[in-house]
GUPAVEX-487169 format. One record per residue (C-alpha): x, y, z; residue in one letter. Coordinates in steps of 0.05 Angstrom, whole numbers, plus 5000, padded with zeros to 4 digits. Example, Ala and Ser with C-alpha at 12.3 -4.5 7.8 and 13.67 -1.06 7.14 Angstrom:
2
524649105156a527349795143s
This chain:
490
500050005000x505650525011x508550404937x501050534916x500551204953x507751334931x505751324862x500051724879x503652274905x508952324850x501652344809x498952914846x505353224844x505553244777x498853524774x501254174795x503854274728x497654354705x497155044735x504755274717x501555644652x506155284601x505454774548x505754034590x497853934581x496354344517x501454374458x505154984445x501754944377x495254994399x495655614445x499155934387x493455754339x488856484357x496256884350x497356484273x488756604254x490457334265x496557384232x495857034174x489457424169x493158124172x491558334247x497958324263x496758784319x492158274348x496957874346x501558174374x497358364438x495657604445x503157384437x504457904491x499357594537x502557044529x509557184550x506957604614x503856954632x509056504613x514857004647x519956444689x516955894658x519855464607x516355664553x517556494564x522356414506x516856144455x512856724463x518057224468x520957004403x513857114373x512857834399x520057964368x517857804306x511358184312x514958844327x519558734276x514158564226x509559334251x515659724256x516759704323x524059694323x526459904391x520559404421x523858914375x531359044395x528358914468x525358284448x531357954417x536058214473x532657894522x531957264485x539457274477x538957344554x534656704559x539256314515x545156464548x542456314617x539255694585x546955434559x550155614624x545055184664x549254544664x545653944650x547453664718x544854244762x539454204815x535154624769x535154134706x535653474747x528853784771x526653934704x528953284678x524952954732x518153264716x519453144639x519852394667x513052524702x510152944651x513453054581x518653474548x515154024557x517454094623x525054234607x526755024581x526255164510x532955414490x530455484413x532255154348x539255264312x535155614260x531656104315x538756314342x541956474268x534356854252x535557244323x542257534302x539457644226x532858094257x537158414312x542658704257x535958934213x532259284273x538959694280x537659924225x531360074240x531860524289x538260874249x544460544280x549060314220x554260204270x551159714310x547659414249x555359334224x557359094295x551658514295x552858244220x559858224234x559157864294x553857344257x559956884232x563356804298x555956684337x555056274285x561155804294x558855874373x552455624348x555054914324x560154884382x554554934426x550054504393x555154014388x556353944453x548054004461x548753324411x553752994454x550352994522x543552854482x545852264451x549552094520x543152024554x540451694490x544751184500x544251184582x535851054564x538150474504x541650184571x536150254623x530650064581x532549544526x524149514515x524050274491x530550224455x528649544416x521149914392x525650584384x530250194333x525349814297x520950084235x515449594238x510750164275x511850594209x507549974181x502150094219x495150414190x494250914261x501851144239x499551384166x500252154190x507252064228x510551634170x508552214113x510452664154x517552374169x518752224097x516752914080x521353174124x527752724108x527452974032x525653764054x532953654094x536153464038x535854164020x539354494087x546254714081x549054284140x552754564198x546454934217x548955374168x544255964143x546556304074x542957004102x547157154159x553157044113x550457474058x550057994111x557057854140x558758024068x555158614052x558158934116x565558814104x564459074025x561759684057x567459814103x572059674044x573958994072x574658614002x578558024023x574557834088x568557964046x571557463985x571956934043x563957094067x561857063991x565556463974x561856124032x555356424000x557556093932x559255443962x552655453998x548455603928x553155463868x547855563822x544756253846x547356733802x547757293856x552456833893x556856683830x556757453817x558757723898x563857143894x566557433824x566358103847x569858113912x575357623884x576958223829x576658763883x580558433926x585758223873x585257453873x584357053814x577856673793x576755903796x575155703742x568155533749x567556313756x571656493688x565356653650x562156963711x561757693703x562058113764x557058623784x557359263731x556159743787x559559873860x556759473915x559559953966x555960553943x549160753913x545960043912x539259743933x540058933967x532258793967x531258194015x524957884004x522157394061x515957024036x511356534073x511156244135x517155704164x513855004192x510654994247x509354274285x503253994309x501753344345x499752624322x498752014360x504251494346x503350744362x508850314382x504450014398x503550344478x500051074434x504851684446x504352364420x509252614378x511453274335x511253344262x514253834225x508954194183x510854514124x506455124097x505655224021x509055773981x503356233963x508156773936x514356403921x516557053870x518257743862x521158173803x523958873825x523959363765x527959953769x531460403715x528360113664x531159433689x527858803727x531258433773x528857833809x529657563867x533256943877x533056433938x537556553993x535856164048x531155634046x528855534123x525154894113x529954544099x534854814163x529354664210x528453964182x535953754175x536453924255x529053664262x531952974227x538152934267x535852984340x529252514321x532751774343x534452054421x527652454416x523551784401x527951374458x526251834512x519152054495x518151254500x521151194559x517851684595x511351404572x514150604594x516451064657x509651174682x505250574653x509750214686x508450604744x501250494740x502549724740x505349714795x501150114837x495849744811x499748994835x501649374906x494349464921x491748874889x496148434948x496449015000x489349195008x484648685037x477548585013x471548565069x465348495018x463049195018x466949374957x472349834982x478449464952x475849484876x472250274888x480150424909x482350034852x478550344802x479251044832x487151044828x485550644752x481851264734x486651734759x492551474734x489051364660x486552154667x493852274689x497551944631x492352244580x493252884603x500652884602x502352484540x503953164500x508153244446x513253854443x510954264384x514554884417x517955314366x519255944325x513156004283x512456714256x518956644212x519456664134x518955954093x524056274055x529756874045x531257103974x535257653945x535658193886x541458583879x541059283840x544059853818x541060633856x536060793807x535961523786x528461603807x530061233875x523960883844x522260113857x516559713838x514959013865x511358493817x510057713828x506257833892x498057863902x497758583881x503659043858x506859623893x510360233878x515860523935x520361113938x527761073983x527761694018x533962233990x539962294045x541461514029x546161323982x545360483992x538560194018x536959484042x529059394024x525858904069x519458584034x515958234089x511557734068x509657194109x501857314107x499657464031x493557924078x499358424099x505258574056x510159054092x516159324058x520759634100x526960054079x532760084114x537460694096x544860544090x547861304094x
């Protein structure tokens, strides 16, 4: 009887999750679903105010950095550019405090123990390689923003080396991930067998999870490995050509080429800083011509971010003891173009970053240890239940009037509501982030005249005089709202 009410208590205790405010009982994805309705249908300022909601409430949780990320993006996306700044510096706050909280500490062997009794849910979102290169890449823009070119100069140039901290980090984030993947293959050869095995993917309930994961191992094939993300590097670039830098920038652009080899932007900043800088072409660039007008000087960079980045929602997964598990979904491209014409010219934009496919190479690589311990959690506490179940069964005595099975069934029922309510997937993420980043590259016009075609309706914009470069920011996530946002470079 004392292992029964044992197990009972680590139950109740678990309960008080429940009122903690984040995401162990309903999916991330599903509070977010009244912030995306909004959004996508152009109230952005609703949904903004309902993403701020959210963090207030979620403030010390483990989920304050979901939402925070969210109103970021929001700011960024109204013009709110100080807000913004705010928003990303404290997520960089988060994260760091997040890394520095060592795995073994009081705080996360807490954590660790409620994910045990509840899900992952209960361990701190630090964010998605892809969410901590998109932080540095909106932080250097909302400098701009609110007029500082030095600091917008300061951030970009600092994007390679938080990049390279990015994949030390995450490597070491890999390493002690698959340590206690392989710690769980060793305590629980049950979870690790069913983990291993493919014969759930053959299952008719599992229809949803195996399209999903096959859709999401060709989508990765597409990433750039490394976590790398071609944006932040065509920034890096753009910075060091403005401060004259020509060789550092010829080692940022050949990056850029080796990451796209076939966009012709790449080929041409690639050409172009190799002649500047004095250094002879390869010769896959011989033919490439560079770009017939300074890059330094009295140039537009239009960056057009289109569509929404997945999201993930939860299915059921039988193995056959039903779990719920994430899925990457993956929006469609609604406006997958734009044409800038200018002087007489068009230009279009070509793809620079495709975020699908970052998400799902990382998405791809950390599935095996995600699948061992989200089964092992869930073996964790049915086998819990089976025991409490045995421990009363020869503990409690029966004198006719019923008591023995009433207790029986009550803790049954409680333990069933318990694991139902608890067996949540981790759909937390970045959601309001483009599907994809392209670029045009152009010339000043003498008009200072651009107009944007390939998108629902065309538009007509003016750079302001006093500016002799521009970067042109054409948000378009939500074909409803279509902001473009210029960003003088004096």
């Amino acid at each position: 009887m004392k292992s029964a009410v044992r197990q009972f208590s680590l139950f109740l205790g678990a309960m008080v999750i429940m009122v903690s405010g984040c995401s162990t009982i309903v999916t991330s994805s599903r509070q977010k679903a009244p912030m995306m309705e909004q959004f996508v249908a152009g109230n952005v300022e609703v949904a903004l105010e309902l993403a701020q909601k959210k963090h207030v409430s979620t403030s010390g949780t483990n989920d304050e950095l979901v939402w925070l990320l969210e109103c970021g993006s929001l700011q960024f996306f109204l013009g709110q550019y100080e807000a913004a700044l705010d928003s990303f510096r404290l997520c960089e706050e988060l994260i760091e405090e997040y890394d520095e909280r060592a795995l073994v500490s009081l705080t996360d062997t807490g954590t660790e123990a409620l994910a045990v009794l509840s899900n992952e849910n209960a361990l701190p979102y630090r964010g998605w390689c892809r969410d901590r290169v998109a932080l540095g890449i909106f932080k250097s823009l909302a400098y701009l923003g609110v007029g500082r070119e030095e600091a917008f100069r300061a951030q970009v140039k600092r994007l390679r080396q938080e990049h390279q901290k990015i994949q030390e980090d995450y490597q070491k984030f890999f390493d002690k991930e698959q340590e206690r993947y392989e710690e769980e293959k060793a305590k629980n050869q049950e979870a690790a067998k069913k983990a291993a095995s493919t014969e759930y993917l053959n299952d008719p309930r599992n229809v949803a999870f195996a399209t999903s994961m096959s859709e999401t191992q060709e989508v990765a094939h597409r990433g750039y490995g490394n976590f790398l993300n071609p944006a932040s590097i065509f920034l890096s670039g753009l910075a060091l050509m403005r401060d004259g830098n020509w060789d550092n920038a010829r080692i940022e652009f050949e990056r850029l080429y080796k990451a796209l080899p076939n966009n012709q932007y790449a080929k041409q900043y690639y050409a172009t800083a190799l002649r500047r800088a004095g250094r002879p072409s390869p010769a896959a660039l011989l033919d490439v011509q560079p770009f017939p007008f300074p890059l330094e000087r009295n140039c537009v960079f239009v960056l057009f971010a289109h569509d929404l980045s997945p999201s993930f929602e939860q299915v059921a997964v039988y193995y056959p003891l039903m779990i719920a598990w994430p899925i990457c979904v993956y929006h469609p491209a609604v406006m997958p173009s734009l044409t800038v014409q200018a002087g007489g010219a068009s230009y279009p934009a070509l793809p620079l970053a495709d975020m699908d496919g970052i998400l799902a190479q990382e998405f791809n690589r950390r599935m095996p240890a995600r699948i061992v311990r989200t089964l092992t959690y869930a073996l964790i506490k049915e086998a819990a239940y089976i025991a409490t179940m045995e421990s009363m069964n020869r503990s409690m005595n029966d004198n006719g009037s019923g008591s023995k099975g009433a207790a029986m069934f009550a803790t049954a029922l409680a333990y069933k509501t318990y694991q139902a309510m608890f067996n949540t997937a981790d759909t937390r993420g970045w959601f309001i982030l483009p599907k994809e980043f392209c670029v045009a590259q152009l010339p000043m016009p003498q008009d200072r005249t651009l107009t944007f075609t390939g998108l629902p309706a065309s538009s007509t914009i003016q750079i302001p005089e006093g500016c002799g470069s521009a970067i042109v920011y054409v948000n378009a996530m939500t074909p409803a709202k279509i902001q473009y946002q210029v960003f003088p470079l004096k």
